[in-house]
gemmi code that builds the backbone of each chain (N, CA, C; Angstrom):
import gemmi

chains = {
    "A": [
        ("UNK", (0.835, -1.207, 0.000), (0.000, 0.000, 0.000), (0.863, 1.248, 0.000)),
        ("UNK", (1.919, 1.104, -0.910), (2.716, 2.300, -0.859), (1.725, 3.657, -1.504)),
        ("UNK", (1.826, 4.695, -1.311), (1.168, 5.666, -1.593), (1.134, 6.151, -3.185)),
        ("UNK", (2.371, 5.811, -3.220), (2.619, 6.279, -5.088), (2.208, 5.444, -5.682)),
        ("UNK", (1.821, 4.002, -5.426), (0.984, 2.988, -6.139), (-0.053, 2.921, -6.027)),
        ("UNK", (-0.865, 3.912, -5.477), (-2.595, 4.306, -4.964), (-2.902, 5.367, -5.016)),
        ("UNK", (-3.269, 6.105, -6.323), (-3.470, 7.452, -6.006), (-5.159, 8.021, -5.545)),
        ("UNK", (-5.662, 6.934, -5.692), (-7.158, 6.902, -5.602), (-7.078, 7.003, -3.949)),
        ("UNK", (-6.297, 5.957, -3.316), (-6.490, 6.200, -2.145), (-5.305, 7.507, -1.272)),
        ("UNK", (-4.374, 8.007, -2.114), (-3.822, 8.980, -1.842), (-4.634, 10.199, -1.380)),
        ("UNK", (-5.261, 10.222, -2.775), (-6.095, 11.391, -2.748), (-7.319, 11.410, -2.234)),
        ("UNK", (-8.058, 10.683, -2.101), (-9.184, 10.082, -0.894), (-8.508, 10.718, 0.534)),
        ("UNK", (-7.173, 10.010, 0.835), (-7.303, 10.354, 2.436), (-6.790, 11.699, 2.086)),
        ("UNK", (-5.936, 12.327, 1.696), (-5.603, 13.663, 1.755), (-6.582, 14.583, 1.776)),
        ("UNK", (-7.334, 13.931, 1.515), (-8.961, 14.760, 1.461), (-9.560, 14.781, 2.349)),
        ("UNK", (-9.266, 13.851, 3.140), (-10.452, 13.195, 4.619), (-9.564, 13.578, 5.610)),
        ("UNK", (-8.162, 13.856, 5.857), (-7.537, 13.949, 6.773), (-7.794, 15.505, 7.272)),
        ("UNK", (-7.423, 16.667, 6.550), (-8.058, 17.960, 7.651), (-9.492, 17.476, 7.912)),
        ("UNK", (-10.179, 17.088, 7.097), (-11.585, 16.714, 7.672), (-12.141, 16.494, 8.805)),
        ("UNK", (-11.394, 15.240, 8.999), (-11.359, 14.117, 9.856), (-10.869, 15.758, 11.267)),
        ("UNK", (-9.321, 16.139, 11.158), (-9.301, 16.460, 12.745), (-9.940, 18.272, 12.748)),
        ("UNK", (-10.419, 18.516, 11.300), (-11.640, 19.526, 11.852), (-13.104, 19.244, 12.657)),
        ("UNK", (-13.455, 18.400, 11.944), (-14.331, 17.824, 12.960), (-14.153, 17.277, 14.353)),
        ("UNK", (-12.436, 16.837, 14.307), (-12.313, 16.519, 15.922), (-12.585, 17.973, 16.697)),
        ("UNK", (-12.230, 18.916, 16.250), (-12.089, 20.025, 16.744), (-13.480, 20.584, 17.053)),
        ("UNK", (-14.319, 20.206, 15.975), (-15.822, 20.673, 16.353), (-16.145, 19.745, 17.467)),
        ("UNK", (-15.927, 18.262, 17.435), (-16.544, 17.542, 18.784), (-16.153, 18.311, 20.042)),
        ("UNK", (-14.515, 18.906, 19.768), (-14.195, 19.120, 20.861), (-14.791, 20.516, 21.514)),
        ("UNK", (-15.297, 21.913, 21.106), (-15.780, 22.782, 21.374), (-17.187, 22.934, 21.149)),
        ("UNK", (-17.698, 21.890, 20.683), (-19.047, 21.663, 20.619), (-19.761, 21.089, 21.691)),
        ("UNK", (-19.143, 20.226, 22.249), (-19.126, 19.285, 23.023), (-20.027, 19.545, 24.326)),
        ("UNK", (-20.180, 20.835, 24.645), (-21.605, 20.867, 25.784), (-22.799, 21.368, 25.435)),
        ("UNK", (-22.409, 21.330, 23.864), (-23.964, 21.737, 23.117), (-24.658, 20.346, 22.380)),
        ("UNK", (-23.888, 19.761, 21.768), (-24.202, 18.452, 21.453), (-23.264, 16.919, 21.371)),
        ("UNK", (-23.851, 15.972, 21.117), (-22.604, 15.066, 21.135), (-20.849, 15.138, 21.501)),
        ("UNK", (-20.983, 14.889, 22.533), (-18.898, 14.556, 22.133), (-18.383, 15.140, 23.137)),
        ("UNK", (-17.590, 15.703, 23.466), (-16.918, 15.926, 24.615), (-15.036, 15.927, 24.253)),
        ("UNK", (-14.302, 15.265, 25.617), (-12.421, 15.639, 25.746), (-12.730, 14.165, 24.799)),
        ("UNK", (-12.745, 13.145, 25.260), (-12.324, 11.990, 25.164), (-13.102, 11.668, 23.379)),
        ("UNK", (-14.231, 11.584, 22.928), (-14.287, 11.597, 21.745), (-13.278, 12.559, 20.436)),
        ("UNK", (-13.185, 13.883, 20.869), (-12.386, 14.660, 20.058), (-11.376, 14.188, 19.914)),
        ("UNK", (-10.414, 13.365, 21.124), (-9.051, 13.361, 21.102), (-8.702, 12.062, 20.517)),
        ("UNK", (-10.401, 10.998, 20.474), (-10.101, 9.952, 19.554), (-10.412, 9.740, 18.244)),
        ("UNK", (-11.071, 10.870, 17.745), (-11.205, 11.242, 16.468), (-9.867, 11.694, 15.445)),
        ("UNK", (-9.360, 13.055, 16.281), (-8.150, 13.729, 16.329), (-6.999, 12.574, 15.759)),
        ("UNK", (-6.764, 11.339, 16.951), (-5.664, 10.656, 16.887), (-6.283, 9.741, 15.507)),
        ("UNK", (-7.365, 9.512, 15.331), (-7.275, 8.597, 13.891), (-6.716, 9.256, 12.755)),
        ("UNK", (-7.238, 10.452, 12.730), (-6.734, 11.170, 11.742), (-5.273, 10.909, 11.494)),
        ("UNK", (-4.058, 11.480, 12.894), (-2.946, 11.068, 12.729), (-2.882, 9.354, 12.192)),
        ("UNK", (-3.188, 9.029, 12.890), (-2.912, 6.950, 12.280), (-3.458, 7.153, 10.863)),
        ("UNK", (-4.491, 7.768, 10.618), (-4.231, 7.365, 8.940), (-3.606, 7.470, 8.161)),
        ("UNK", (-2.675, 8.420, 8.770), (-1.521, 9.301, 7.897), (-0.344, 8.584, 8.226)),
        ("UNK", (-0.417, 8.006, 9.493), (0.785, 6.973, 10.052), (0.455, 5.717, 9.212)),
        ("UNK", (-0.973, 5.219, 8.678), (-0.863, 3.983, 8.107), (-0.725, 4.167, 6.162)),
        ("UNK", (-0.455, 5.437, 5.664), (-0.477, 6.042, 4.542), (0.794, 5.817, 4.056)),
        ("UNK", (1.613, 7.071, 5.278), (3.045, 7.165, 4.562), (4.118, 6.475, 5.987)),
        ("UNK", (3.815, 5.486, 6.436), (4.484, 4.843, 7.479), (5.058, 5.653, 9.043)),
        ("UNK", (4.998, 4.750, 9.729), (5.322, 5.714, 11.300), (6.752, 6.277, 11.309)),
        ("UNK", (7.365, 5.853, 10.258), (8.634, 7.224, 10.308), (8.333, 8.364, 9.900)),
        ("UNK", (7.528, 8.498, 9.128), (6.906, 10.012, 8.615), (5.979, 10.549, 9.030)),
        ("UNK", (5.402, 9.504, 9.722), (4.251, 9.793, 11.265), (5.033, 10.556, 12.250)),
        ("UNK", (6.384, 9.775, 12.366), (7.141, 10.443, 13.937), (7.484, 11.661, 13.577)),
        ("UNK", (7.699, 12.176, 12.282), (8.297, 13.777, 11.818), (7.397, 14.549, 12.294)),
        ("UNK", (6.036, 14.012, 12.110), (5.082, 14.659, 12.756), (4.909, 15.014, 13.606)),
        ("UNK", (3.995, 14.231, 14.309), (4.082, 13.957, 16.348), (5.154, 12.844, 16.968)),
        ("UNK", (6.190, 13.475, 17.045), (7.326, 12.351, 17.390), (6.389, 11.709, 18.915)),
        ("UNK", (7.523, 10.518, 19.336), (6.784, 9.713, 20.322), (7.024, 10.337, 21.721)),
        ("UNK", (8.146, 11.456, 21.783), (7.928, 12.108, 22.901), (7.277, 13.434, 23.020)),
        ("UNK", (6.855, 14.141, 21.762), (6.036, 14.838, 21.783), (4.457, 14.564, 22.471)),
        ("UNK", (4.493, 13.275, 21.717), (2.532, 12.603, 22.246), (2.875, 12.508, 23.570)),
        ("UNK", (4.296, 12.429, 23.846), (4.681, 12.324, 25.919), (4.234, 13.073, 26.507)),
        ("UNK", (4.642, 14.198, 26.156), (4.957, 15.568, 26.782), (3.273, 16.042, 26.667)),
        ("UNK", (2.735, 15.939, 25.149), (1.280, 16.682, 25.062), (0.300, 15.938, 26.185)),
        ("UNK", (0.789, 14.538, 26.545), (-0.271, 13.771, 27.577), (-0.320, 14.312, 29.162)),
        ("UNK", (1.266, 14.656, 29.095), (1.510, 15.249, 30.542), (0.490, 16.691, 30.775)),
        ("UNK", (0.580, 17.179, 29.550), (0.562, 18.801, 29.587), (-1.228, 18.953, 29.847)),
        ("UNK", (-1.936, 18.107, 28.933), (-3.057, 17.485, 29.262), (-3.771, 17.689, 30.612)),
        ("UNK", (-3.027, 16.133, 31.301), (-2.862, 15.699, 32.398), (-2.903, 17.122, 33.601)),
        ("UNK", (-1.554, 18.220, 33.339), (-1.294, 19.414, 33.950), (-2.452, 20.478, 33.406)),
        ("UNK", (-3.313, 20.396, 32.801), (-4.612, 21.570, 32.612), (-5.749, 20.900, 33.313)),
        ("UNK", (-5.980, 19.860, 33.422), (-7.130, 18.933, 34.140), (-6.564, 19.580, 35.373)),
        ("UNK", (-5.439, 19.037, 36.120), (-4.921, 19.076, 37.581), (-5.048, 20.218, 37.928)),
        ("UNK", (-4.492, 21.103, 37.317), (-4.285, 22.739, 36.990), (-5.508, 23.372, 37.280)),
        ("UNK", (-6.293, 22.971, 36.636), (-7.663, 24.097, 36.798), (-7.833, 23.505, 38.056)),
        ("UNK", (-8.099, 22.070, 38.598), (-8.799, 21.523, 39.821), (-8.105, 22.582, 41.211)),
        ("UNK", (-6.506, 22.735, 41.122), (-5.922, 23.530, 41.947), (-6.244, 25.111, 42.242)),
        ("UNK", (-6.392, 25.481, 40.890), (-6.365, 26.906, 40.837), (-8.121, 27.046, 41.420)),
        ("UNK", (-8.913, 26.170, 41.831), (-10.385, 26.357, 42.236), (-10.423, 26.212, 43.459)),
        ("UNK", (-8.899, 25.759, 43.885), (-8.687, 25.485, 45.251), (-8.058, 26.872, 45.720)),
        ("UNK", (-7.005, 27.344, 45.191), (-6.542, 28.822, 45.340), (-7.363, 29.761, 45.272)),
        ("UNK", (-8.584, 29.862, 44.624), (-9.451, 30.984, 44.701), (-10.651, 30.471, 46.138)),
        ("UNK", (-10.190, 29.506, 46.498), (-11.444, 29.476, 47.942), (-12.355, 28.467, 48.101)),
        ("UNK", (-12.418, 27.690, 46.441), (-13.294, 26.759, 46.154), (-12.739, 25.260, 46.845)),
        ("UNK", (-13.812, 24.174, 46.261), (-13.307, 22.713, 46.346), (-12.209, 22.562, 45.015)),
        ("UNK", (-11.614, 21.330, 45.180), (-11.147, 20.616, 43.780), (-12.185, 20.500, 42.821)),
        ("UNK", (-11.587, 21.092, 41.512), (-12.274, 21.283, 40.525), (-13.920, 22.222, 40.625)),
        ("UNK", (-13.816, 22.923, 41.618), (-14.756, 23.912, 41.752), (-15.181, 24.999, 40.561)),
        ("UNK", (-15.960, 24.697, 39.858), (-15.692, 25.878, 38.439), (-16.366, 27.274, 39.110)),
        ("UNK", (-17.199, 27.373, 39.972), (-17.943, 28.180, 40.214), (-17.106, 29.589, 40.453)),
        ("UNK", (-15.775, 29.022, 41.319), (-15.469, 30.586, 42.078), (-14.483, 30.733, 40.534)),
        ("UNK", (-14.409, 29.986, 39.115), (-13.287, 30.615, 38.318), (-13.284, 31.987, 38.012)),
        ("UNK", (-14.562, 32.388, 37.748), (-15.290, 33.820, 36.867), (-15.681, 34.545, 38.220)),
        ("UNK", (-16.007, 35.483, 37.874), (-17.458, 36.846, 38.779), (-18.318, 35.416, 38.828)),
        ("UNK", (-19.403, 35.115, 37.473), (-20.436, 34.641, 37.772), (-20.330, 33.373, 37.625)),
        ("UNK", (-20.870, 32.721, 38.717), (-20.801, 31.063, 38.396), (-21.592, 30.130, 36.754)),
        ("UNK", (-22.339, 31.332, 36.457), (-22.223, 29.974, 35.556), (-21.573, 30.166, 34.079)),
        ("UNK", (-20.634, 31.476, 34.348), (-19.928, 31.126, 33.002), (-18.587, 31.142, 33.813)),
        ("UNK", (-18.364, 30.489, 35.091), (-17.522, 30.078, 35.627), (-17.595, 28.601, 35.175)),
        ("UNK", (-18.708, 27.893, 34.896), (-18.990, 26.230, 34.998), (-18.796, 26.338, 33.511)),
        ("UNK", (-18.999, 27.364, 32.470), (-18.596, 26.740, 31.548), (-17.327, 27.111, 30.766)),
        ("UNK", (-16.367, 28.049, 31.482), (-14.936, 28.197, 30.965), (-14.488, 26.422, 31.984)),
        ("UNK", (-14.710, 26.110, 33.179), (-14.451, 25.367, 33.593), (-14.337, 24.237, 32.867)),
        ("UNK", (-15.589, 23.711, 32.677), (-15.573, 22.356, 31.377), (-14.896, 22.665, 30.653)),
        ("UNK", (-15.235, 23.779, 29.825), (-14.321, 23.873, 28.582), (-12.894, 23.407, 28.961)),
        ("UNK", (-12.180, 24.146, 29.550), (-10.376, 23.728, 30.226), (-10.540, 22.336, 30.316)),
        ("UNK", (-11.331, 22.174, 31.266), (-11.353, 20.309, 31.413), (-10.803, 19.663, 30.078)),
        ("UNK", (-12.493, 19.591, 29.181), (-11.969, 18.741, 28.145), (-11.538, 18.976, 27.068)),
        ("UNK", (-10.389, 20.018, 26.925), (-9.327, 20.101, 26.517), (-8.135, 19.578, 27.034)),
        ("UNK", (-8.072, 19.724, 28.284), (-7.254, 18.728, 28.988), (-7.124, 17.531, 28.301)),
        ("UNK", (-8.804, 16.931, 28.596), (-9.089, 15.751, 28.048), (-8.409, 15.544, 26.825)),
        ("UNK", (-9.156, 16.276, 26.247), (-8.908, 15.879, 24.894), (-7.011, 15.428, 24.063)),
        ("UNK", (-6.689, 16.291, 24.439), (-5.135, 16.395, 24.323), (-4.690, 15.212, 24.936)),
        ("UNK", (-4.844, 14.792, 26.001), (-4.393, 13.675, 26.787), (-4.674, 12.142, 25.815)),
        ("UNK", (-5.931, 12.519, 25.652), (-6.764, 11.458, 24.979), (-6.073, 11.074, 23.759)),
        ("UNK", (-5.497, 11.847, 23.129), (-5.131, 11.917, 21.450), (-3.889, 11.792, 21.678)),
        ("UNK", (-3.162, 12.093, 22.446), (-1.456, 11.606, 22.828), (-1.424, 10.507, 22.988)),
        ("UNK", (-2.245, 10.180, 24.046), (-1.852, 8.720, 24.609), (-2.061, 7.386, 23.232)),
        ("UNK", (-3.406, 7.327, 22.516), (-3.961, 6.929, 21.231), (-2.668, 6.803, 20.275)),
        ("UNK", (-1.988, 8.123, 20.128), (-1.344, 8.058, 18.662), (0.113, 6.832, 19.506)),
        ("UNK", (0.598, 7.400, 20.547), (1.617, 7.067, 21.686), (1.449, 5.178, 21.089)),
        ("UNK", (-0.109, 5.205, 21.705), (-0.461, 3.776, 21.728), (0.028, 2.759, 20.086)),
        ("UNK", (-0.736, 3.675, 19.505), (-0.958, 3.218, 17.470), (0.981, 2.889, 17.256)),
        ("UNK", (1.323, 3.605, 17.742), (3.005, 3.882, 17.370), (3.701, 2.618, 17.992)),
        ("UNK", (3.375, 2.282, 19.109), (4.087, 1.153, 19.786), (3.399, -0.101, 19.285)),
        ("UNK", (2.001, -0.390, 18.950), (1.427, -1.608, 17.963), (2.043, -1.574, 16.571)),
        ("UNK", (2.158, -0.739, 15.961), (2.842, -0.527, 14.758), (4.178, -0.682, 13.957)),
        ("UNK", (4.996, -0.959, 15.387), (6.504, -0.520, 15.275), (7.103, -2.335, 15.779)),
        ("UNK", (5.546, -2.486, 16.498), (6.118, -4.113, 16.983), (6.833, -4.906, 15.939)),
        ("UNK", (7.704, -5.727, 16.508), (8.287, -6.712, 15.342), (8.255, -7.999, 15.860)),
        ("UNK", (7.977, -8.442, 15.159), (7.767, -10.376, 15.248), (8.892, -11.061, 15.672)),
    ],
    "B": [
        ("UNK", (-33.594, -2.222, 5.346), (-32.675, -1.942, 5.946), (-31.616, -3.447, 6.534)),
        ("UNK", (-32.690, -3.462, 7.613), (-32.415, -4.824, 8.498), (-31.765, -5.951, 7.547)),
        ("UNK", (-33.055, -6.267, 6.280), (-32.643, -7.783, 5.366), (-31.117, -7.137, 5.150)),
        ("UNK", (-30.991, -5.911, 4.665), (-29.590, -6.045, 3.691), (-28.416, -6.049, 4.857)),
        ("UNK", (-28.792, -5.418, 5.797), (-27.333, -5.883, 7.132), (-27.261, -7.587, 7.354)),
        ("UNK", (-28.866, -8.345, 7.202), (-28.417, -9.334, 7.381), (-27.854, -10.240, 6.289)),
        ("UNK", (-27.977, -9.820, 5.027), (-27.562, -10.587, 4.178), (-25.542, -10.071, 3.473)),
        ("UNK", (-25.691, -9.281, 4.399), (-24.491, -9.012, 4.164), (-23.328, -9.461, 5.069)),
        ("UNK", (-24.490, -9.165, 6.451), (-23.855, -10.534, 7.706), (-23.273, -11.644, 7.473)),
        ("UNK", (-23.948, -12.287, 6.535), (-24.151, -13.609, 5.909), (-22.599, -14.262, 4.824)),
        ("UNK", (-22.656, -12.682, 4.023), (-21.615, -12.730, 3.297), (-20.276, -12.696, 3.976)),
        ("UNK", (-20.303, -11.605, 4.839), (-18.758, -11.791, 6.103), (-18.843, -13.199, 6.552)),
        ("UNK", (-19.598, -13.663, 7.308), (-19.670, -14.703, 7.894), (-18.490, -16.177, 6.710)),
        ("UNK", (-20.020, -15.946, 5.618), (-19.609, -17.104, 4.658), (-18.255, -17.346, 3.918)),
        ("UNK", (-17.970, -15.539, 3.535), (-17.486, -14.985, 2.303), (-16.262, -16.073, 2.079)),
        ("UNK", (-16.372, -16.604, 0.645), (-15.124, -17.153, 0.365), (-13.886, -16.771, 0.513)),
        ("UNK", (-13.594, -15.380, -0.096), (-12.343, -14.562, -0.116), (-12.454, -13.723, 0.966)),
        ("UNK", (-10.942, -13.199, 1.109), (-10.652, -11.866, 2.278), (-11.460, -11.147, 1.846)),
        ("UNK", (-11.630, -10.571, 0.208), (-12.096, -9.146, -0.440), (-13.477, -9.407, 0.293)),
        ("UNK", (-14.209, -10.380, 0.031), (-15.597, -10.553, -0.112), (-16.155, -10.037, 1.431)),
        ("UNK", (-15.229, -10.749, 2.452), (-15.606, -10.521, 3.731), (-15.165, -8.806, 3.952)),
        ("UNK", (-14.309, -8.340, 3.477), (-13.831, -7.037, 3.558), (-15.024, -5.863, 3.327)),
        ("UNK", (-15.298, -6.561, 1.705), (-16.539, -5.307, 1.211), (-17.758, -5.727, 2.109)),
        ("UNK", (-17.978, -6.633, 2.913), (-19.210, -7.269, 3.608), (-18.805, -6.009, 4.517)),
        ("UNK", (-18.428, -5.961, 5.700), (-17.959, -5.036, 6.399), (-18.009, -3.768, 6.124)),
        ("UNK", (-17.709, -3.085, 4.985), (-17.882, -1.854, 4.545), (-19.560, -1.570, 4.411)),
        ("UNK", (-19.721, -2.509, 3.815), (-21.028, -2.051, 3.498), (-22.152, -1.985, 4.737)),
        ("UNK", (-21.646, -2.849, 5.911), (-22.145, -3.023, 6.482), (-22.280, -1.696, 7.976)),
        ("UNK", (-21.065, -1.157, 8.186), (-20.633, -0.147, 8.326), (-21.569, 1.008, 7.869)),
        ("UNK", (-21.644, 1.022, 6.418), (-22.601, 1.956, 5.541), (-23.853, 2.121, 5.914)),
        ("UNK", (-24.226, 0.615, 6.446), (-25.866, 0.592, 6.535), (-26.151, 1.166, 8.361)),
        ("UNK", (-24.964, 1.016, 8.559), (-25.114, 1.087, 10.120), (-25.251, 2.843, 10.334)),
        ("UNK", (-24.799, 3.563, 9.314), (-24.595, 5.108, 9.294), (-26.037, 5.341, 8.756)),
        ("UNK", (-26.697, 4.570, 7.680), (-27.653, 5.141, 7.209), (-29.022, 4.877, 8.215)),
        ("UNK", (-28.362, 3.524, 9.269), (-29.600, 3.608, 10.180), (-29.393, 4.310, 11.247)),
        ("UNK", (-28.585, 5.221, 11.877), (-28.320, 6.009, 12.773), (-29.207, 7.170, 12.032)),
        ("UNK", (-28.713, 7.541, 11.189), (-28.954, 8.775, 10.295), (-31.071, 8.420, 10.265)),
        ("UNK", (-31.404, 7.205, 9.276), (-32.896, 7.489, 10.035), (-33.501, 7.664, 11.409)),
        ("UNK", (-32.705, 6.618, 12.231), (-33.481, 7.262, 13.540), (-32.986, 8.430, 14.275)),
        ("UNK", (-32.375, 9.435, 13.732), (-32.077, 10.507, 13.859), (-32.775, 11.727, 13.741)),
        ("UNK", (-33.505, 11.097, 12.393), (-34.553, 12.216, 11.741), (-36.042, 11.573, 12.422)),
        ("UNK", (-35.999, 10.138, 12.781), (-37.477, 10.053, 13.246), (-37.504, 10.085, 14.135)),
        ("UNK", (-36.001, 10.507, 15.256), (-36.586, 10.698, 16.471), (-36.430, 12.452, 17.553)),
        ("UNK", (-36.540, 12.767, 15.915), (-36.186, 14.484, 15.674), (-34.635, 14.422, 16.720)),
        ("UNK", (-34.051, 13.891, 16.458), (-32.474, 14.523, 16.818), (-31.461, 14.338, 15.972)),
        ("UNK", (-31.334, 15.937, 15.819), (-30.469, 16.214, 14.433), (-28.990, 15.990, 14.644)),
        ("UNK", (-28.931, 15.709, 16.149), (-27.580, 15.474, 16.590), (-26.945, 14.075, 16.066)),
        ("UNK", (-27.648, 13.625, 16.198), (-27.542, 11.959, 15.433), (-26.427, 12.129, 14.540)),
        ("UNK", (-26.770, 13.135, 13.745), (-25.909, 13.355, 12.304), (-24.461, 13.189, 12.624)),
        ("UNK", (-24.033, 13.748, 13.560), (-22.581, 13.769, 14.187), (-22.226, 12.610, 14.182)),
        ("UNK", (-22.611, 11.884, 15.244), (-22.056, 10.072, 15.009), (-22.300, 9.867, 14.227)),
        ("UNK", (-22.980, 10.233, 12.701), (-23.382, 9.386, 12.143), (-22.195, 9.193, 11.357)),
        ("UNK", (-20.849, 10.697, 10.877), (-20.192, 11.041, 10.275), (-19.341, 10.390, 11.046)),
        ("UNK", (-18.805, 10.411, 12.369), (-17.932, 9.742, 13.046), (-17.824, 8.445, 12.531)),
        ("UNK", (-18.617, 7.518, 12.454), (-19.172, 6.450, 12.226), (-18.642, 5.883, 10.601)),
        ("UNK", (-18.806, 6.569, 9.623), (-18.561, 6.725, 8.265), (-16.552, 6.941, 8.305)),
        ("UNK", (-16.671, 8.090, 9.086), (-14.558, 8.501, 8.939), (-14.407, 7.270, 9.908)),
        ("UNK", (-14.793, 6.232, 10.679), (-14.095, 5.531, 11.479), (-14.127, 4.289, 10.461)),
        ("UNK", (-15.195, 4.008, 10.074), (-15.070, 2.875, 9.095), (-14.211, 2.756, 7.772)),
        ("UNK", (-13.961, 3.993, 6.965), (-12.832, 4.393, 6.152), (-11.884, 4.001, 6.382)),
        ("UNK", (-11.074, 4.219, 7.943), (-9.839, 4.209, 8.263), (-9.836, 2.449, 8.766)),
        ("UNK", (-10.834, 2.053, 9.003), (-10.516, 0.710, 9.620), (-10.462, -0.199, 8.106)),
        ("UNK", (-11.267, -0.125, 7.538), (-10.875, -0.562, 6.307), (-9.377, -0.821, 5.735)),
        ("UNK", (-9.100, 0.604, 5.831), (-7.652, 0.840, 5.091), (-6.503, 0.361, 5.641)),
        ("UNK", (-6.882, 0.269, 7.141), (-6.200, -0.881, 8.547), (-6.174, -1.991, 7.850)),
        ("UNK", (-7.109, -2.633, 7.802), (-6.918, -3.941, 7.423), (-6.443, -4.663, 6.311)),
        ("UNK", (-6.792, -3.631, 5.568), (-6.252, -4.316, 4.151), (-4.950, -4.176, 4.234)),
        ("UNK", (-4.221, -2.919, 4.880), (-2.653, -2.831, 4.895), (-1.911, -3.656, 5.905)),
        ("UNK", (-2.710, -4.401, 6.825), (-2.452, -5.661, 7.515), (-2.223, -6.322, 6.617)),
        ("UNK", (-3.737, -7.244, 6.073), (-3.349, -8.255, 4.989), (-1.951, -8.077, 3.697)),
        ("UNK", (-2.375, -7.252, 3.589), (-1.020, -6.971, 2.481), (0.477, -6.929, 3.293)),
        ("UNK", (0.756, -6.490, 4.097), (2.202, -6.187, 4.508), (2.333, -6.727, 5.804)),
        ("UNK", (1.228, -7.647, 6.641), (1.409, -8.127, 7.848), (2.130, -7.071, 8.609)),
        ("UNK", (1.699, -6.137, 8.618), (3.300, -4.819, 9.148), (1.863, -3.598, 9.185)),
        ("UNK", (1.876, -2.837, 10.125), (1.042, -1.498, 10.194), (1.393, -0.213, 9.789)),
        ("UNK", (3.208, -0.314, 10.478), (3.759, 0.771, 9.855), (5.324, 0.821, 8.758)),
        ("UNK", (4.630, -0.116, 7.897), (5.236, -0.304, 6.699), (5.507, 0.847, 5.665)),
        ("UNK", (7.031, 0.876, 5.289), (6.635, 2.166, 4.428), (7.622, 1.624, 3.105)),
        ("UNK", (7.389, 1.768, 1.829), (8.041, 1.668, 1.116), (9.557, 2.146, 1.270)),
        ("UNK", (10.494, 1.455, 0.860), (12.035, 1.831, 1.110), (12.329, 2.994, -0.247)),
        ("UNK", (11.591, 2.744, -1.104), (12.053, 3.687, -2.382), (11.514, 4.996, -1.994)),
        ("UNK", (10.748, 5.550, -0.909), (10.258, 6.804, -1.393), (10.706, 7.516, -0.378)),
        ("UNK", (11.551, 8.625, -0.724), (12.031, 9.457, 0.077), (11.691, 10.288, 1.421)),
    ],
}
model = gemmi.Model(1)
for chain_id, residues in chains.items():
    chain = gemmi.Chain(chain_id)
    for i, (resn, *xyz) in enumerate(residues, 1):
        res = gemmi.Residue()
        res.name, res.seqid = resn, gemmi.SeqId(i, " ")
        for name, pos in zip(("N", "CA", "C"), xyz):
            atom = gemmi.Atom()
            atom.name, atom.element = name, gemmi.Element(name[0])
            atom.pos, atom.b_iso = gemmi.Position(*pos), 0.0
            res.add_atom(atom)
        chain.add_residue(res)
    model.add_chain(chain)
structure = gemmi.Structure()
structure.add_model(model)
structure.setup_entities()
């Protein structure tokens, strides 16, 4: 399935791939209006990368999102989830308190989510591609 | 709706060849988007539509998974000639 011997499917995914992680992007900021949320976006997101990892192979995948990049983006993730939960603690609140983030609580609850699942999301799509890369790379 | 998921069931199940069981799957995939997509509209939620597209880009890529399994037993196979 080399790429230069498929142009049908070349040009098919080159087509579907911004697609594919624009729409992750809509799950992901859409996400308390309808369907989807951190964890769908970030597994939408990461297919996109794997298709492109199963297109032009995971060495030209890693130029991309190398494997310690998807490290670092899971941590960083990981540190905006934790992050907001603290900083709700510094303003007076509980863990993960969205209320005291803003003046008014309820567009305190929804910058809150929002941070969340972005957190999410990022975490979600690191760990995925992280994952695809180490099944991929296995050798017999 | 239903007959053609099941007769296509039938064909994965049976299918002589890889291809046969392959396109069984696709299509089957297909029908699974187009029945999300009706009870979407008959159960007035237009949200439906979203998975329904999820559903369609996930089956694309699993496809293209597999066949580049079968062919290269290898996932992240890349041709040695291309720069």
């Amino acid at each position: 399935m080399s790429v230069r011997k498929n142009p049908i499917l070349r040009e098919t995914s080159h087509l579907l791939i911004p697609a594919i992680l624009l729409f992750a992007l809509y799950v992901q900021f859409h996400g308390d209006y309808g369907p989807g949320g951190g964890f769908q976006a970030g597994v939408i997101f990461a297919s996109g990368i794997i298709l492109y990892a199963l297109l032009h192979g995971t060495k030209r995948a890693e130029k991309v999102i190398s494997l310690n990049l998807a490290k670092t983006f899971a941590a960083i993730g990981l540190l905006l989830y934790a992050g907001i939960g603290v900083f709700g603690i510094l303003l007076g609140g509980n863990y993960l308190d969205y209320n005291v983030l803003t003046q008014n609580p309820v567009h305190g609850q929804h910058w809150g989510i929002l941070i969340i699942e972005l957190g999410v999301g990022i975490t979600v799509a690191a760990v995925i591609i992280s994952i695809f890369y180490a099944f991929a790379k296995f050798k017999k | 709706m239903m007959v053609v998921m099941v007769i296509v069931f039938l064909r994965a199940w049976l299918g002589p060849s890889l291809y046969d069981r392959i396109l069984a799957i696709n299509i089957f995939g297909t029908a699974t988007v187009l029945i999300i997509a009706i009870l979407g509209f008959y159960m007035q939620r237009p949200a439906f539509m979203d998975i329904a597209l999820v559903y369609s880009l996930i089956n694309f890529i699993g496809t293209v998974a597999i066949l580049k399994l079968y062919r290269f037993d290898d996932l992240g196979h890349r041709e040695e000639k291309e720069s």
